[in-house]
C-alpha positions as CSV (number, residue, x, y, z in Angstrom):
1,X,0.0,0.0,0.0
2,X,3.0,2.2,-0.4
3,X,2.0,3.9,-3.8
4,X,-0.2,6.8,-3.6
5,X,-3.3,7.2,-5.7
6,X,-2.6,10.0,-6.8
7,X,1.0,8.8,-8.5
8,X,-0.8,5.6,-10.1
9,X,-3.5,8.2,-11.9
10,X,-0.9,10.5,-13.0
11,X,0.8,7.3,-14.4
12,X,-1.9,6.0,-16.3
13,X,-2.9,9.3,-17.7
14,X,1.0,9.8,-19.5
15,X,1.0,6.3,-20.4
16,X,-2.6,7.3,-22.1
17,X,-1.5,10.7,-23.3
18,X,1.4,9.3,-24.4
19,X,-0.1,6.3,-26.6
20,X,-2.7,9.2,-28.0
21,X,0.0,11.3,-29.4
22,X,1.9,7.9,-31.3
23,X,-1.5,7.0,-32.3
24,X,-2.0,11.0,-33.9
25,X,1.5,10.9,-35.4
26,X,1.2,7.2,-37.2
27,X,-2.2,8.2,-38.7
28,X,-1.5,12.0,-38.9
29,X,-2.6,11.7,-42.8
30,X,-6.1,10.3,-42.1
31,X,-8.1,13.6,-40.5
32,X,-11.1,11.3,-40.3
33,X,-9.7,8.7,-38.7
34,X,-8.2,10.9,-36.2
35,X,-11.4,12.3,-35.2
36,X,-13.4,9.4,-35.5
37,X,-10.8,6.9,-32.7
38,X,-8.7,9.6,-31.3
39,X,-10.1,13.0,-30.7
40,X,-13.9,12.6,-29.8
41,X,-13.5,10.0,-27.7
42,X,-10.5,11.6,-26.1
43,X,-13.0,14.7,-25.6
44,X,-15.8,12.7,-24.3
45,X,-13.0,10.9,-21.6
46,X,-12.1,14.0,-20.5
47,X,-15.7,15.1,-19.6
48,X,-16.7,12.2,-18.6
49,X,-13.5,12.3,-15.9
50,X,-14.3,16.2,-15.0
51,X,-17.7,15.5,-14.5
52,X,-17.1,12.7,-12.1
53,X,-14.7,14.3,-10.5
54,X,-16.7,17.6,-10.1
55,X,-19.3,15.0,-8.1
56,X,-17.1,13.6,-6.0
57,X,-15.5,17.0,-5.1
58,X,-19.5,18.4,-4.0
59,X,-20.6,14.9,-2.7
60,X,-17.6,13.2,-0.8
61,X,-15.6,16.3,0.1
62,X,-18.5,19.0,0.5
63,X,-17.7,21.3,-1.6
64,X,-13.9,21.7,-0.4
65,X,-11.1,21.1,-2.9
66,X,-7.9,19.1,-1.8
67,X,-4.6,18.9,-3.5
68,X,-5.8,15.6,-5.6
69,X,-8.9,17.4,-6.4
70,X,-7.1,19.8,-8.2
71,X,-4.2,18.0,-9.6
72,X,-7.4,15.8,-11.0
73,X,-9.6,18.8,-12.6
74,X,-6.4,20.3,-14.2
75,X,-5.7,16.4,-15.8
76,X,-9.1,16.2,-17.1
77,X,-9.4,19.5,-17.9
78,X,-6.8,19.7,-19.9
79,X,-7.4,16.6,-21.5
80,X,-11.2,17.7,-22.2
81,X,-9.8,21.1,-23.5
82,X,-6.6,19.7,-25.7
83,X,-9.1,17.2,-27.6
84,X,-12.1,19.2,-28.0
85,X,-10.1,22.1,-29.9
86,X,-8.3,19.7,-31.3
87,X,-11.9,18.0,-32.7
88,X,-13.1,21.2,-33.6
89,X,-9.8,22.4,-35.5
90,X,-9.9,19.3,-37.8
91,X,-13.2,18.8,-38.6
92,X,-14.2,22.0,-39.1
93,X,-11.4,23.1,-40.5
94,X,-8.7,21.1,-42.1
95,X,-11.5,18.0,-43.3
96,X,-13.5,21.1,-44.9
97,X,-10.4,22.2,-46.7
98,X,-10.5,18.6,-48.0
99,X,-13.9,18.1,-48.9
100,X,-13.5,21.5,-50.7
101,X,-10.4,20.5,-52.8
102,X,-12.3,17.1,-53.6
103,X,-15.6,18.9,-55.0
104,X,-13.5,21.1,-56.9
105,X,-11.2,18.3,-58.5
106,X,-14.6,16.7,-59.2
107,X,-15.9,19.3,-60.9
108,X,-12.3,19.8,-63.0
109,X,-12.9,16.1,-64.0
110,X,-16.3,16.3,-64.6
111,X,-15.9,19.6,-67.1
112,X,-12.9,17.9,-68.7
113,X,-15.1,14.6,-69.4
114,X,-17.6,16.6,-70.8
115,X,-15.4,18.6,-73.3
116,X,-14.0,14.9,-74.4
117,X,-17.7,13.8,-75.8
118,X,-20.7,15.3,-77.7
119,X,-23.7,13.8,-77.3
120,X,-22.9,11.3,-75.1
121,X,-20.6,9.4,-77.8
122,X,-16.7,10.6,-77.4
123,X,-15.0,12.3,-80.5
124,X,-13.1,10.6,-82.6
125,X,-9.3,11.6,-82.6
126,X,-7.8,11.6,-86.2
């Protein structure tokens, strides 16, 4: 019973955080991916850890917060925090920018298949 509670958590959280940030580096090509198994559910951890620790602040400690209270709102804070911006950034931003460049290459491939026929036959080259 030598190992404090406190140490263990912080522990598991780096060995976690740590295992996130291979994970976004291997598959750092794949936005949806990233999103989809690293960043939501990262987010959705996060909160889930704040909110319980929020109860157990109000309901086991009344109210008052102790050193491992706050050592474990500024964890899942920042957890929350890191992966909801980092959520937000890429799939509102950089898989928009994506989707944007495929429409348009679809359109360029679209107009260019279009010049290459007439009347649904294509032109004979001589």
């Amino acid at each position: 019973m030598g190992f404090n509670r406190l140490v263990v958590g912080l522990a598991c959280c780096a060995i976690g955080g740590i295992g996130m940030c291979y994970l976004w580096w291997r598959q750092r090509a794949i936005y949806p991916w990233l999103v989809s198994n690293i960043f939501v559910p990262g987010w959705l951890s996060g909160l889930g850890g704040l909110i319980s620790t929020f109860v157990s602040i109000y309901t086991h400690n009344n109210g008052v917060y102790g050193a491992s209270s706050i050592a474990s709102v500024a964890v899942t804070g920042a957890t929350t925090v890191i992966c909801g911006f980092l959520a937000a950034f890429y799939s509102f931003w950089l898989l928009r920018r994506l989707k944007n460049e495929h429409e348009q290459k679809q359109k360029q491939k679209e107009m260019g298949s279009e010049a290459g026929t007439e009347n649904g036959t294509e032109k004979e080259s001589k």
